[in-house]
N, C-alpha and C positions, 0 to 999 in steps of 0.2 A: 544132524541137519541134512545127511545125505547129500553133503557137496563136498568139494578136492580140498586138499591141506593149501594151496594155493588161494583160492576162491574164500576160503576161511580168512587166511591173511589180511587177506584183503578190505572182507570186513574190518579188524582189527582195526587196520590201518587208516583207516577212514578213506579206502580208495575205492570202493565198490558199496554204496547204499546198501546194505541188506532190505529183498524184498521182504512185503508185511507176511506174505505167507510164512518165509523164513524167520520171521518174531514171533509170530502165533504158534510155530511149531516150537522153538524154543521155550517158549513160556509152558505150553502142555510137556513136554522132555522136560525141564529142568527144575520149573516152577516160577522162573521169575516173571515178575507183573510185565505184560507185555507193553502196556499204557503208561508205565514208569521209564520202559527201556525206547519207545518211540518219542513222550513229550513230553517225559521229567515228572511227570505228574502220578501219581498213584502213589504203589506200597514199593519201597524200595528195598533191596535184599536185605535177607537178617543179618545184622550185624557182629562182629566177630566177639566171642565171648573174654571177657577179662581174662582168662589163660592164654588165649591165641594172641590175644591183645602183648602179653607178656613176652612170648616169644618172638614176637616182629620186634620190638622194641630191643632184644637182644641182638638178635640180628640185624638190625639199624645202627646199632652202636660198633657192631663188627665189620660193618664198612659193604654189607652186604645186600643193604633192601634200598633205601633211598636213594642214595647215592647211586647205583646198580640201574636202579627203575629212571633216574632222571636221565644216565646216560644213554638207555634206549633207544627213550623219547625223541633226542637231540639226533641219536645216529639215524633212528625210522624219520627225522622231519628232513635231517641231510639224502636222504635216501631219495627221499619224494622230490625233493627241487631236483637233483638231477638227474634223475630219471626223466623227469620231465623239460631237462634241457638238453638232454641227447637226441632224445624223440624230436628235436626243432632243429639240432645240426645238421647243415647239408651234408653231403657222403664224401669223405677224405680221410687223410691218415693222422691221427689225432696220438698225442701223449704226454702226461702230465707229469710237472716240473716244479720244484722246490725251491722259491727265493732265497737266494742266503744273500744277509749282508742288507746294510741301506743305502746299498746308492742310487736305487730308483724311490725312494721315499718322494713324496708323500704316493705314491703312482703305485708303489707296491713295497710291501715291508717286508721283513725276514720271517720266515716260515710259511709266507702266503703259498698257495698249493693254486696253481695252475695248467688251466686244462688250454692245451694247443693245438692249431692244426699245424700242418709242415706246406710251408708254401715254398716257391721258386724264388732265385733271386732275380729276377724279373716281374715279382708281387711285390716286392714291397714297394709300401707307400713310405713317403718323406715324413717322416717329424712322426709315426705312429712308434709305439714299442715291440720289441721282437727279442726271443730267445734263439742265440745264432752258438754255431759249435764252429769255431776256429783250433784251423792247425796252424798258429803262429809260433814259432819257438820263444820268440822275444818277450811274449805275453803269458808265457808258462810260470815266470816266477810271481806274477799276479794273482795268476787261478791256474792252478794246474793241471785242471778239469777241462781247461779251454772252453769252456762254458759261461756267456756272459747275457746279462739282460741289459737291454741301452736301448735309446731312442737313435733309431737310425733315418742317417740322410743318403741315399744313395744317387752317385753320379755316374752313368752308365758311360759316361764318355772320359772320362779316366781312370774307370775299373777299381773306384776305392770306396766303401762304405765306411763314412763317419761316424762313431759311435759315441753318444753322449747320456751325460748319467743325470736323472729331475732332481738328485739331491743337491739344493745351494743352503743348505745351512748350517753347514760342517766349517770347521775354521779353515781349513785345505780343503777345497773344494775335488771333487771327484776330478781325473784328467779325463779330457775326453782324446780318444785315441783312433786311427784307422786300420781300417785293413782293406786286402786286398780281394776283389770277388773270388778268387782263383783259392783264396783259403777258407773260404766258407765252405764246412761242410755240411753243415743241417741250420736251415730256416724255421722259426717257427713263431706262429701267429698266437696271443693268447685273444682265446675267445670269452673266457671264465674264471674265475677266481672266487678261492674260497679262503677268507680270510679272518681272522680274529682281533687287525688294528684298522677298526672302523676310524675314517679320518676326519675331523673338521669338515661337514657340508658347507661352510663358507667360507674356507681355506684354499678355493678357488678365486672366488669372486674376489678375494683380498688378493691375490698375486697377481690379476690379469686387473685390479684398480691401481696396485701400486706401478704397476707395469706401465700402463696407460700412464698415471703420472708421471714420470720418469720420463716417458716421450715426451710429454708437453711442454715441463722444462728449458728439455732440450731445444723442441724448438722454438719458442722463446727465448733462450738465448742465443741462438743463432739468427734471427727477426734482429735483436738488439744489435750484436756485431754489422747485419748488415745497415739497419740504417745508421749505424754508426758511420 
């Protein structure tokens, strides 16, 4: 076709339309119906013969065609989302991090893969999540990594960041714990996640309804006490 191993790709990939010239010439090089590879319609290639047929089949069974071709698939389509989520991140210092553990469940579970930037301790926002690298000694026999994911509250006026953990469904709930700004040493924002425990889409709207009830109660019964 007289174009780069690049450019080729990319056809593949479905990320660059092949021009029709580029189909017309293939069809005169290769033979294939040009009118079948543009809109499905026509003579579609010849078919593989019962011997070739035999061989895939063996090869399928050795863990090598199917199986092999679907995980391509899956890595060229992971490919394409973030490619095209880098190409939209503003410019900063960005690096990707390995959940272990559920304490941030349902928010993020064990093995989720997150991409971060590294922000100041002077970014963070209240009640949002962040991956922070503390040199606390006291917290070493926790994670020895000093490495923790938790939803942080920070009060700049007594130098301590709160860290608390979204999982409440454990029988021993997660402790939430602080530190001090003076022991943080890396910030970081997750912008991204690539996950494989897609969660309940209504397993929000169920904890911010029970939540709500729960206030209502409450005050309802404190309405009662006072007109009592």
């Amino acid at each position: 076709l007289k174009v780069s191993k690049d450019t080729a790709g990319n056809y593949l990939r479905g990320k660059t339309p092949m021009p029709r010239t580029k189909v017309i010439l293939l069809e005169k090089e290769v033979g294939i119906d040009a009118n079948w590879l543009l809109t499905g319609n026509g003579t579609p290639p010849v078919e593989l013969s019962p011997a070739e047929n035999i061989t895939l089949e063996r090869k399928a069974k050795a863990g090598l065609s199917d199986i092999h071709h679907k995980q391509n698939y899956l890595r060229e389509m992971i490919e394409k989302l973030v490619e095209g989520l880098v190409d939209e991140l503003p410019p900063g210092t960005y690096k990707t991090w390995e959940v272990e553990g559920m304490s941030m469940y349902p928010s993020f579970s064990h093995g989720d893969k997150l991409a971060c930037k590294r922000v100041s301790v002077d970014e963070i926002v209240n009640n949002r999540v962040y991956i922070i690298v503390v040199n606390n000694a006291e917290l070493f026999e926790y994670r020895a990594s000093g490495v923790w994911v938790k939803r942080l509250s920070h009060r700049a006026s007594n130098g301590y960041i709160t860290c608390r953990s979204d999982n409440k469904e454990t029988a021993e709930p997660y402790p939430t714990f602080r530190v001090k700004t003076k022991e943080l040493l890396e910030v970081w924002y997750p912008v991204a996640r690539l996950t494989h425990n897609m969660s309940d889409p209504n397993r929000d709207l169920y904890d911010k309804y029970d939540e709500l009830e729960g206030r209502i109660e409450m005050i309802e019964s404190l309405l009662e006490e006072k007109n009592h």
